[in-house]
C-alpha positions in Angstrom: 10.1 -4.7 -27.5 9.9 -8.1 -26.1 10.6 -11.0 -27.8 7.8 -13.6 -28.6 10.7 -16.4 -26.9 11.3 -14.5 -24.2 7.5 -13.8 -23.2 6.9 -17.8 -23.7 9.6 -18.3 -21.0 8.3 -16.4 -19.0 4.6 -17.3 -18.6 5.7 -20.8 -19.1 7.7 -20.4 -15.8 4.7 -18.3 -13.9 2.4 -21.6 -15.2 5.0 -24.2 -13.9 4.9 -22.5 -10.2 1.0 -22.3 -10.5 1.0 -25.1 -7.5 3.2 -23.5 -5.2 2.0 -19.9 -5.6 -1.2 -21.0 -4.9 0.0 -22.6 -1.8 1.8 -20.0 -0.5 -0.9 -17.5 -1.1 -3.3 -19.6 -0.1 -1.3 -19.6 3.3 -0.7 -16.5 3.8 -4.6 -15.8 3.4 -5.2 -18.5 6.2 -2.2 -16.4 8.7 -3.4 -13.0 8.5 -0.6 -11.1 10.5 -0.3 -7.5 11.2 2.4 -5.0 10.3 5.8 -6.0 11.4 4.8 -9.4 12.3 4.5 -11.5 9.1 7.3 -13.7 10.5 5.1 -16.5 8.9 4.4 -15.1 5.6 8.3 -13.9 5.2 9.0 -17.0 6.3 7.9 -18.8 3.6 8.4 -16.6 0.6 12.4 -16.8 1.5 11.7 -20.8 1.6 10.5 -20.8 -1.5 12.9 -18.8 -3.4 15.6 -20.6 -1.6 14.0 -23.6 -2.7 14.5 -22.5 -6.3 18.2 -21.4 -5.5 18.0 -18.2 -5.0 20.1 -16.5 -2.0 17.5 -14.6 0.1 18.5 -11.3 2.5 16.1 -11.5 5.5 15.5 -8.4 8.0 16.8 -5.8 5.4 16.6 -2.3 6.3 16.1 -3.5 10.2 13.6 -4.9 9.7 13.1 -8.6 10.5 9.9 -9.3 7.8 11.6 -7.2 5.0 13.5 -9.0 2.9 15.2 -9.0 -1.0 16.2 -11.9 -4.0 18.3 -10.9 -6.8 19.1 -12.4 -10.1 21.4 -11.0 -13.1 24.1 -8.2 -13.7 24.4 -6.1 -10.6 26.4 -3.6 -12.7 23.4 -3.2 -14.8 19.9 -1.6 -14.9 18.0 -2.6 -12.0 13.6 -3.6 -11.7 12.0 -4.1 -8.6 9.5 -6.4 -8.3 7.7 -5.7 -5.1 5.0 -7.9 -2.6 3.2 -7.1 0.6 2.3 -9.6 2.9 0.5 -7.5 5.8 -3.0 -8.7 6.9 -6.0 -5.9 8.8 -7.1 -6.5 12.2 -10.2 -8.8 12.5 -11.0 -8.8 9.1 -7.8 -10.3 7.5 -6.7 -10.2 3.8 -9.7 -8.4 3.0 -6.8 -5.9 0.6 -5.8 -8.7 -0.8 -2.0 -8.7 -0.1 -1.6 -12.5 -0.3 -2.1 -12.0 -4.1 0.2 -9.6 -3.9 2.8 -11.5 -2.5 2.5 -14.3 -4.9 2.3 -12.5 -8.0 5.4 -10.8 -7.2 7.0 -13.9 -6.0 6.0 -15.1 -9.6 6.7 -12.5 -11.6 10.5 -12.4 -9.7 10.8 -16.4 -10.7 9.7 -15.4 -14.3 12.3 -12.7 -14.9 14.8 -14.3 -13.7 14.8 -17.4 -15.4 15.7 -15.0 -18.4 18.1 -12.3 -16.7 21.1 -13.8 -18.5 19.3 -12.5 -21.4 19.2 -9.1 -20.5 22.3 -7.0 -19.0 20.8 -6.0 -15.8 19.4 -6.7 -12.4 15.7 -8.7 -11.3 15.0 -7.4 -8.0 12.3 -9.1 -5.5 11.8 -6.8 -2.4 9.2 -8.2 0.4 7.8 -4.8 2.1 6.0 -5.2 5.3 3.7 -3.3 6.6 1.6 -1.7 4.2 -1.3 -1.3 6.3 -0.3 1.8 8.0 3.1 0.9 9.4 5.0 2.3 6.4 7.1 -0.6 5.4 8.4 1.0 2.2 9.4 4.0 3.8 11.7 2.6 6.3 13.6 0.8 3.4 13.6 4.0 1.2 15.3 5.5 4.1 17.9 2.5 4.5 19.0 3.0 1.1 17.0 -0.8 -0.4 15.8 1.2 -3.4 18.9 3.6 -4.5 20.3 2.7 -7.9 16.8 1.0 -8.8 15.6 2.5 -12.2 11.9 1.0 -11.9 9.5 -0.3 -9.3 6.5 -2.5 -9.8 3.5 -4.3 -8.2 -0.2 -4.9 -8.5 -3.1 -4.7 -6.2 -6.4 -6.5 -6.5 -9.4 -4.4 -7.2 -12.6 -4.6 -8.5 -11.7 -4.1 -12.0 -8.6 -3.6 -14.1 -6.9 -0.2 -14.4 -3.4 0.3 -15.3 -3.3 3.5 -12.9 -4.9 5.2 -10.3 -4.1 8.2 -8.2 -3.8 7.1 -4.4 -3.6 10.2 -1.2 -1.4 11.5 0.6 -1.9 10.7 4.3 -1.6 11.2 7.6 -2.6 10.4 11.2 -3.2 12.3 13.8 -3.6 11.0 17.6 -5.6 13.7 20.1 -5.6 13.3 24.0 -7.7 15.3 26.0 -7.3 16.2 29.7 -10.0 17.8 31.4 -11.0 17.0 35.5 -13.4 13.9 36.8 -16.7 14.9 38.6 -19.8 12.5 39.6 -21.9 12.8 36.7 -24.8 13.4 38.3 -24.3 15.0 41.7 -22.2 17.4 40.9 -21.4 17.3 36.9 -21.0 20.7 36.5 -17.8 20.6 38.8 -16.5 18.6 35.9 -14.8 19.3 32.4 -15.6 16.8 30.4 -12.4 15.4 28.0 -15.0 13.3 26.1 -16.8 16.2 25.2 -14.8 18.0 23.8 -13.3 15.1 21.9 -17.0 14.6 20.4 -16.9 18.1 20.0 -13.6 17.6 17.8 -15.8 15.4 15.2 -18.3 17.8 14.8 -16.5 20.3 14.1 -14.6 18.6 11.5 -17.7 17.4 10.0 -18.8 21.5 9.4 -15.5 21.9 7.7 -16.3 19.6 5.1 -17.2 22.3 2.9 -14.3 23.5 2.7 -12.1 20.7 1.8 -10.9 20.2 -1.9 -11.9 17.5 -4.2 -10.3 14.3 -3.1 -9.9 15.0 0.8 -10.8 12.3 3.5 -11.0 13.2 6.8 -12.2 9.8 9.0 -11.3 9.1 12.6 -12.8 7.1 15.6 -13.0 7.6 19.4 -10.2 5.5 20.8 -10.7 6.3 25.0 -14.1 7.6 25.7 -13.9 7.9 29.5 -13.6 5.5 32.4 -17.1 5.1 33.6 -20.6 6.0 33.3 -20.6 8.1 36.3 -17.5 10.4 36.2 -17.0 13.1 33.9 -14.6 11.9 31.7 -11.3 13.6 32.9 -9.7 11.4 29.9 -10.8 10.9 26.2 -8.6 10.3 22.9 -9.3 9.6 19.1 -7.4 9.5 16.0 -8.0 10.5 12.3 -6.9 9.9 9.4 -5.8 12.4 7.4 -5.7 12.1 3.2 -5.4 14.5 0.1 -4.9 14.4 -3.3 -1.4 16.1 -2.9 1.0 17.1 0.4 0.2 20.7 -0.1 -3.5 20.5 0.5 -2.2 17.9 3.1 -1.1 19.9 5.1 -3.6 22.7 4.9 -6.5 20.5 6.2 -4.6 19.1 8.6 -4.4 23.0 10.0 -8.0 23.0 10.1 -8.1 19.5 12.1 -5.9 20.8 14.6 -8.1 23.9 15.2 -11.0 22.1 15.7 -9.6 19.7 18.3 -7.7 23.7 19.7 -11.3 25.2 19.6 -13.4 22.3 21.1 -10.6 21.8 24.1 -10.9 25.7 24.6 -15.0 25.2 24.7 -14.7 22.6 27.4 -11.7 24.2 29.2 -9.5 20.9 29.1 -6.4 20.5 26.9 -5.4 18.7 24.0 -2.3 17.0 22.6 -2.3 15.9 19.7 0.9 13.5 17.8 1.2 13.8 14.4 2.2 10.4 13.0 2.9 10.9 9.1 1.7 8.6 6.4 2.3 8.2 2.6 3.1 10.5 -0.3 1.2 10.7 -3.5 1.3 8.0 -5.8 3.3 9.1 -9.2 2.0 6.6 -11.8 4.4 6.2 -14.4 2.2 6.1 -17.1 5.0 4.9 -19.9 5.9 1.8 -17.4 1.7 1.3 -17.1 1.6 1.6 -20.8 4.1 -1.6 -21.0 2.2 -3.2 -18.7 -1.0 -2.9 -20.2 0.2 -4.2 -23.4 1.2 -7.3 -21.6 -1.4 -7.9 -20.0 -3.6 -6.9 -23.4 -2.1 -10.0 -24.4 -2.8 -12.1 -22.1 -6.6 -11.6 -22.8 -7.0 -8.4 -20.3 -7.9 -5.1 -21.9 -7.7 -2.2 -18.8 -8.8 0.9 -18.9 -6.5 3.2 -18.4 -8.2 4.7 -14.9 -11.5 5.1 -13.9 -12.4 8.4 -12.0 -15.7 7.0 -10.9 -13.3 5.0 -8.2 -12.4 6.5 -5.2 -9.1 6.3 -3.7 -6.9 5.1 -0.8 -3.5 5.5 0.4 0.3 3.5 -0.1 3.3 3.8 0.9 4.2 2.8 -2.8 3.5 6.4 -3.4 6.5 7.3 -1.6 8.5 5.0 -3.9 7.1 6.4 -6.5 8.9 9.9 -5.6 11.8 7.7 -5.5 11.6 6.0 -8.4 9.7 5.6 -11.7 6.8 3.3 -10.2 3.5 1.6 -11.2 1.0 0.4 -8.9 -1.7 -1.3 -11.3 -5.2 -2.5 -10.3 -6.7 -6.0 -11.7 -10.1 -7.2 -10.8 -10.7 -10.4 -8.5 -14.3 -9.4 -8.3 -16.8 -7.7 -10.9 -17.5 -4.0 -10.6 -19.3 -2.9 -7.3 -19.6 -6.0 -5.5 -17.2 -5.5 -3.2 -13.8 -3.2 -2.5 -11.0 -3.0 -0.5 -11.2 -3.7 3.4 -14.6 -5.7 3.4 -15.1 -9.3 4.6 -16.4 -10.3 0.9 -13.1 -9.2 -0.3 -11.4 -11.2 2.0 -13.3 -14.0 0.8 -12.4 -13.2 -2.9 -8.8 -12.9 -1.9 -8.9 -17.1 -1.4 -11.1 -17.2 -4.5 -9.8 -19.2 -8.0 -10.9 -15.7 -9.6 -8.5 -13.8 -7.3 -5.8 -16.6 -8.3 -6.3 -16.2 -11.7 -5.8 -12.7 -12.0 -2.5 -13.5 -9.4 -1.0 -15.4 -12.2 -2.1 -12.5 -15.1 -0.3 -10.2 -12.6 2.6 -12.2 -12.5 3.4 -13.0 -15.9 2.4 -8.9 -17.2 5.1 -8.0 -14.4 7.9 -10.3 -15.3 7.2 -9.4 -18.9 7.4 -5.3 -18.3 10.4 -5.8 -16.3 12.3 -7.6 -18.6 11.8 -5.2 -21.3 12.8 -2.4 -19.2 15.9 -4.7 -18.9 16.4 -5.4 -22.6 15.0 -1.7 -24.1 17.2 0.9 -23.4 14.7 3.7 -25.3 11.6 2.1 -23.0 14.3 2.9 -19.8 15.2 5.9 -21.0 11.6 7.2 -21.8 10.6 6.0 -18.5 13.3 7.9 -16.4 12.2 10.9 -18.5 8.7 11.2 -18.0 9.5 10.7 -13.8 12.3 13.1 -13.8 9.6 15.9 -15.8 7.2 15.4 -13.1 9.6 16.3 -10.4 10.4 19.5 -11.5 
């Protein structure tokens, strides 16, 4: 359990920083940059927390807009608070990730005002490159989260949940070779790459059928020849690859491959295709979420637990979540089906007071959950339990 004193100090901090986490997300919204180049956005989230005294590692793990805070006993348990900061091309924060960035920038300021109550470790990590560059997975493989006993962030939505299962992904990048002809004196001298790319899509699309529940197969046609009147000797696409676990991954991503194999072998050009992998499965925690959701029940927001009606995406907090006992909770910045992930009027709700407001709920339920991870040693241990069952 928390204590009443300690939950005051905590959302009285989160309420004292209102004005400059709205200025720094508000910021960040207005300097969307892609992944591995929030120089800006990394930029200023170490300014800030250096401006509340707080030493700040920039370009951990190798990376230059990765970065880490700390605050308590570094013999002691340890809580990750995590942010993203990445923006999408053209359409900007339309995930939201500038709330993301400032709730965990609060909730870090929160718990660590009150570490010296507890006997462990506040943790802010700054992960770039969410958006498909993998971020997270490059500082799992540096070592950033070993000896962490929980991870934690929120996402905005378009309501609360306090879990929700995200895919498994990856990408895969086809080039097709064929040989050029003039198109219409003497096309059928040609082999048309572009054909057999469209052929590619097709053929996917018949497959659908036998894909399990929770499978997304979505690509687009990234060369599709060089001019109108050649037979396209070069074409390319990529797809995206996502399923509910890395077993059924990997099985659809045989059948993929043999459609971009049997749609080459119809045109008589080749194809090569690179396999780029994405993220793992997320693992909610659902002990941690439980926590969380008591927090935040407190604050005045009831969520649901999930909501299967919601389709899903991918994360590369999934693969911290293999890692270590993780939560990835969803609060609303918009009502219910007006608008989702990746669309300009999310990008406008992202700079919204609404979409602030629910950054400061975020905030203060995070702090609050990682402190009593810090201070309950049964909530710790129940936690590490229930992840450890679900790797075996």
């Amino acid at each position: 359990m928390l204590s009443p004193e300690l939950s005051k100090v905590i959302d009285d901090t989160v309420d004292q920083e209102r004005v400059a986490l709205a200025k720094l997300s508000s910021d960040i919204h207005a300097n969307p940059e892609l992944r591995f180049e929030e120089h800006k956005a990394a930029g200023w989230i170490a300014e800030l927390l250096r401006a509340r005294g707080y030493e700040v590692e920039q370009g951990i793990a190798g990376l230059p807009t990765a970065l880490r805070a700390r605050k308590g006993n570094a013999d002691g348990p340890k809580v990750a608070i995590l942010g993203e900061y990445d923006a999408l091309p053209e359409i900007g924060h339309a995930c939201g990730h500038n709330l993301i960035a400032a709730s965990a920038v609060g909730a870090f300021l929160a718990a660590a005002a009150v570490a010296h109550h507890t006997q462990g470790e506040i943790v802010f990590l700054g992960t770039p490159a969410e958006e498909g560059g993998g971020g997270k997975i490059k500082m799992i493989q540096a070592g950033v989260f070993e000896g962490l006993d929980a991870a934690m962030m929120f996402h905005p939505f378009d309501r609360d949940m306090l879990a929700h299962t995200a895919l498994a992904s990856m990408w895969l990048a086809m080039t097709f070779k064929g040989a050029p002809a003039h198109a219409a004196a003497a096309p059928h001298d040609g082999k048309s790459a572009l054909q057999a790319c469209m052929d590619t899509f097709r053929l996917i699309d018949g497959q659908q059928v036998r894909f399990r529940d929770g499978v997304r197969v979505h690509g687009y046609v990234t060369n599709g020849g060089q001019a109108v009147n050649i037979i396209p000797e070069l074409a390319a696409c990529e797809f995206s690859v996502r399923a509910r676990d890395t077993v059924e991954l990997a099985r659809v991503r045989g059948i993929v491959e043999r459609c971009a194999q049997a749609a080459a072998l119809a045109s008589e050009v080749t194809v090569e295709i690179v396999v780029r992998e994405g993220y793992r499965d997320m693992r909610n925690n659902m002990t941690m979420a439980r926590a969380f959701g008591e927090h935040l029940g407190s604050l005045g927001r009831k969520a649901r637990e999930t909501d299967d009606r919601v389709g899903a995406g991918s994360t590369d907090m999934g693969d911290v979540s293999h890692v270590v006992p993780s939560i990835h909770p969803y609060l609303a910045i918009v009502d219910e089906n007006v608008a989702l992930c990746h669309q300009h009027a999310f990008a406008g709700a992202a700079a919204s007071d609404r979409g602030f407001d629910t950054t400061v709920h975020a905030a203060k339920a995070l702090a609050r959950t990682a402190v009593e991870l810090l201070v309950d040693d049964q909530l710790r241990s129940s936690v590490r339990a229930e992840w450890s069952a679900e790797k075996t």
